[in-house]
C-alpha positions in Angstrom: 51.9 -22.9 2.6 54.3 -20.3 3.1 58.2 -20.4 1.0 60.0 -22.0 4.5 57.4 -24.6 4.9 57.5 -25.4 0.7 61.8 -25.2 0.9 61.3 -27.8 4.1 59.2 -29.7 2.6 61.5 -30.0 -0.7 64.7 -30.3 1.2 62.9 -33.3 2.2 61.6 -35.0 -0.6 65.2 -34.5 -1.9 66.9 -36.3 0.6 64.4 -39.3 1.4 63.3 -40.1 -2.3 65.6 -38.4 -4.7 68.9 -39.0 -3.2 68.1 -43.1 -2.6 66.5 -43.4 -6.0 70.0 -41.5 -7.6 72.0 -43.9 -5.7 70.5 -46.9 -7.0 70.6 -45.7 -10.8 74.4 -44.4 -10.6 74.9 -48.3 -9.1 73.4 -49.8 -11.9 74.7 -47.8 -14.7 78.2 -48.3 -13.2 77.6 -52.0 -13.0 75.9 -51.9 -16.8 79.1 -49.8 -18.0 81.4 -52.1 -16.6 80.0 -55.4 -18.4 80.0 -53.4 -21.2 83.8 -51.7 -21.2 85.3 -54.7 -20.5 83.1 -57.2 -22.7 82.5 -59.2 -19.1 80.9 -63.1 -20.6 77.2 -63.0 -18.9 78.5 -66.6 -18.1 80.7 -64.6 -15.3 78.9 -61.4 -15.0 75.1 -60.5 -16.8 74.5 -57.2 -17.4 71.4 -55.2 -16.1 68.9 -56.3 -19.2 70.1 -59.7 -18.9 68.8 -59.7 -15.0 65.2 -58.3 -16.4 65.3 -60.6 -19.3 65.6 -63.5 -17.2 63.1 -62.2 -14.3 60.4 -61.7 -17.5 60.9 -65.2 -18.3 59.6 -67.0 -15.1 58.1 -63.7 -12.7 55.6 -65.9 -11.3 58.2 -68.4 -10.0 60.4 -65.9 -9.0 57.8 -63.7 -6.7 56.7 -67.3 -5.1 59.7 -68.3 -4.4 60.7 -64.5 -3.3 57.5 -64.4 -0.8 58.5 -67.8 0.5 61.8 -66.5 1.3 59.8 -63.1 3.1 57.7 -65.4 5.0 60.4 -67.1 6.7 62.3 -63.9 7.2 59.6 -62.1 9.1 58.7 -65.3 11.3 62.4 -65.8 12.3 62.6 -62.0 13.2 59.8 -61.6 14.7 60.8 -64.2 17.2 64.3 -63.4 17.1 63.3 -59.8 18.2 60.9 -60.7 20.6 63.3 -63.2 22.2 66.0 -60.6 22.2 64.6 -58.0 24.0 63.3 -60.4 26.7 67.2 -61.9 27.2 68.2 -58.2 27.3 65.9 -56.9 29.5 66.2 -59.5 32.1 70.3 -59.1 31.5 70.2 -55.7 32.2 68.0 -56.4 35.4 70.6 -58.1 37.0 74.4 -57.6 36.9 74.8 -61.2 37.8 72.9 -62.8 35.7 74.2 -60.9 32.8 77.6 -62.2 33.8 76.6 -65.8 33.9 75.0 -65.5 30.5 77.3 -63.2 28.6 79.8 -65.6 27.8 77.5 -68.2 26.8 75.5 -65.7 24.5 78.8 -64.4 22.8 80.2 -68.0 22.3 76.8 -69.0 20.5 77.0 -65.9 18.1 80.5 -66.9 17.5 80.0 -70.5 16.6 80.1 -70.0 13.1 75.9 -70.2 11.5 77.0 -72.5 8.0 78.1 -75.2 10.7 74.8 -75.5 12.5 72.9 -75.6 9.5 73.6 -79.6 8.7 73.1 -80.4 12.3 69.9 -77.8 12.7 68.5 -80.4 10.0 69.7 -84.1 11.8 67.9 -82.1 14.6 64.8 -80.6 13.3 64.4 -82.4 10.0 63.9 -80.6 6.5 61.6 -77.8 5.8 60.6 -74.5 7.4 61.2 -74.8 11.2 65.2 -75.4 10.3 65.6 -72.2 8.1 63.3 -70.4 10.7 65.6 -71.4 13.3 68.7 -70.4 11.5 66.9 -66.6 11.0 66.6 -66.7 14.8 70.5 -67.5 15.7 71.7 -65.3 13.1 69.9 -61.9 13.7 69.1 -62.8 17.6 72.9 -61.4 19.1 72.5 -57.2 17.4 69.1 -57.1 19.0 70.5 -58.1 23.1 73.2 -56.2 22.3 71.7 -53.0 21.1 68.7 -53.1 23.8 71.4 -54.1 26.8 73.4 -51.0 25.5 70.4 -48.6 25.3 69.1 -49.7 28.5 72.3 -49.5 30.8 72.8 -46.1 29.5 70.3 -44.4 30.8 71.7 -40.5 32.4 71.7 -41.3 36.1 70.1 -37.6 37.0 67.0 -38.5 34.8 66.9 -42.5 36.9 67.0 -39.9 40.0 64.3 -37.5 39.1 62.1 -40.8 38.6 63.2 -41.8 41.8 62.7 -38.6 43.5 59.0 -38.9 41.9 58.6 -42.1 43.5 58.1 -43.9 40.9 58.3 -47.6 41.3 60.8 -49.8 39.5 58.6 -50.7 37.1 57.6 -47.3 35.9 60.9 -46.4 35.8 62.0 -49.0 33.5 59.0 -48.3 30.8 58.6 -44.2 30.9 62.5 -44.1 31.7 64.9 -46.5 30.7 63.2 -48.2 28.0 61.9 -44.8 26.5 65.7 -43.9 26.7 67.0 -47.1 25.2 64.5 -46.9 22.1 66.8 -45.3 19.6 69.9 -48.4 20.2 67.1 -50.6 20.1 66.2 -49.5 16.5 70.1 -49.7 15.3 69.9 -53.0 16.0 67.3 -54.0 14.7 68.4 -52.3 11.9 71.2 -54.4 11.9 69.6 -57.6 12.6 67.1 -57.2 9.5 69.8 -58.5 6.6 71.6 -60.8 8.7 67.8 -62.4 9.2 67.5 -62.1 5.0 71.4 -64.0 5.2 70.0 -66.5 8.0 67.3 -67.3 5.7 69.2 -67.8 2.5 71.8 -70.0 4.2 69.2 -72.2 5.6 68.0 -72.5 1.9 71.2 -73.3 0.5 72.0 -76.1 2.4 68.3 -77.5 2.2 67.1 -76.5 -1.1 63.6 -77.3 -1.5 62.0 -73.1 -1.9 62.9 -70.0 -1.5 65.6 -67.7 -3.3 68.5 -69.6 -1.5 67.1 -73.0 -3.3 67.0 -70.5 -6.4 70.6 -69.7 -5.9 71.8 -72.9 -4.8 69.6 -74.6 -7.9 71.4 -72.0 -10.7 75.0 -72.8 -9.6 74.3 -76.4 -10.4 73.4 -75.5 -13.6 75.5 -72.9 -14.4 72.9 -70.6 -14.4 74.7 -67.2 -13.2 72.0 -64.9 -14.6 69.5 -66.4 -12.8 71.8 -66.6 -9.8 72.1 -62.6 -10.1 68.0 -62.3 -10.5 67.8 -64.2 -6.9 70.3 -61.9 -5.8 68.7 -58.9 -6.8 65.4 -60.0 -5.3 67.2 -60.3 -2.4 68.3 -57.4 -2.1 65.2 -55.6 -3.2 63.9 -57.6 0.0 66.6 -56.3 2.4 66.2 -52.4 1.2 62.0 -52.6 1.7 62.5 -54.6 5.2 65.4 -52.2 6.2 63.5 -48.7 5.4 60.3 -50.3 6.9 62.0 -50.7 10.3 63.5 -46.8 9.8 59.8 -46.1 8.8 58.9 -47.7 12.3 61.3 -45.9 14.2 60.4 -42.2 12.6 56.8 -43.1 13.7 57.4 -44.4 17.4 60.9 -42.6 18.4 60.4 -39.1 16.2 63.2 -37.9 18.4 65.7 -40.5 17.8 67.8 -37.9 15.4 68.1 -35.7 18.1 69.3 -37.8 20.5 
């Protein structure tokens, strides 16, 4: 390995592992000094150690109802994803029929989610297929949007070289357009992947029966803030893996993305 290829490969390391793993330390120390400088009541605000202390007391509980929340997450944005990309693709197929459906699409993402989740459970009952359903509206919107954006933005001289190739529409659209549109479609589904987590937690709150919403929802009634913050924390933890997972995806399938 010669000294460029060992500085690369240190640069690297230094930006994808150390840098993350200092900003989550210099978070937690800041929020650990502040509930200690200001004497914060755990009632209000726990600490750090109280968090652990309370995860130690019930983990198994806590990872159960944590992979119950997962489980729901990935089902709802797998379909939300899926049904996404086919609405943008067949939008960006057809000028008029995005026109017809645009407004439609943007009122439903505007039609605040907390008010359909009562109704999404007159309409579908109680348990998963409600919350699943709330994942899907939530995180649905970033993924038509990104996609519609990636795809009508293809450079018209590489749409004419494909043409001048005769290549038919349909390999146009797969080793062109959709080749070109990768990159926006990863930012949104970067985008959509905590507003799935949120989709899922507000489906939980207003039906508690599992999950770290119930969790949440559960420790308010009972005053309960630490284990509130654990829930939280788990949460988050969840969002961070699910976010770098769907970077990790895009590294492996669009390696030129940063390029671009």
């Amino acid at each position: 390995m010669t000294d460029i290829e060992a500085g690369s490969r240190g640069a690297r390391l230094w930006s994808n592992a150390v840098l993350p793993t200092l900003g989550v330390v210099i978070t937690v120390a800041v929020w650990w000094l502040a509930t200690v400088v200001f004497h914060i009541d755990p009632f209000y605000v726990p600490s750090p150690a109280d968090v652990v202390d309370k995860f130690m007391e019930m983990p198994g509980f806590l990872l159960q109802e944590s992979w119950i929340t997962i489980q729901r997450v990935l089902i709802g944005f797998v379909i939300a994803v899926g049904g996404g990309l086919i609405i943008a693709v067949t939008l960006a197929a057809s000028r008029t029929v995005e026109r017809m459906a645009m407004p439609v699409l943007a009122a439903v993402n505007a039609i605040p989610k907390v008010a359909l989740a009562p109704l999404l459970l007159v309409w579908l009952g109680f348990g998963d297929t409600p919350k699943i359903v709330m994942v899907v509206l939530v995180s649905f919107f970033p993924v038509i949007v990104s996609t519609m954006a990636g795809l009508t933005s293809t450079p018209s001289d590489l749409r004419e070289l494909a043409r001048s190739l005769k290549a038919s529409w349909w390999q146009t659209f797969v080793k062109v357009r959709l080749k070109w549109a990768l990159p926006q479609i990863f930012v949104g589904l970067k985008v959509a992947t905590p507003l799935a987590i949120i989709g899922a937690v507000i489906g939980e709150v207003v039906n508690p029966d599992h999950g770290l919403g119930s969790v949440i929802a559960g420790s308010s009634a009972s005053s309960d803030t630490t284990l509130a913050f654990v829930a939280l924390v788990l949460l988050a933890v969840i969002g961070v893996v699910l976010f770098y997972l769907v970077a990790g995806l895009e590294r492996l399938l669009v390696p030129w993305s940063k390029g671009v």
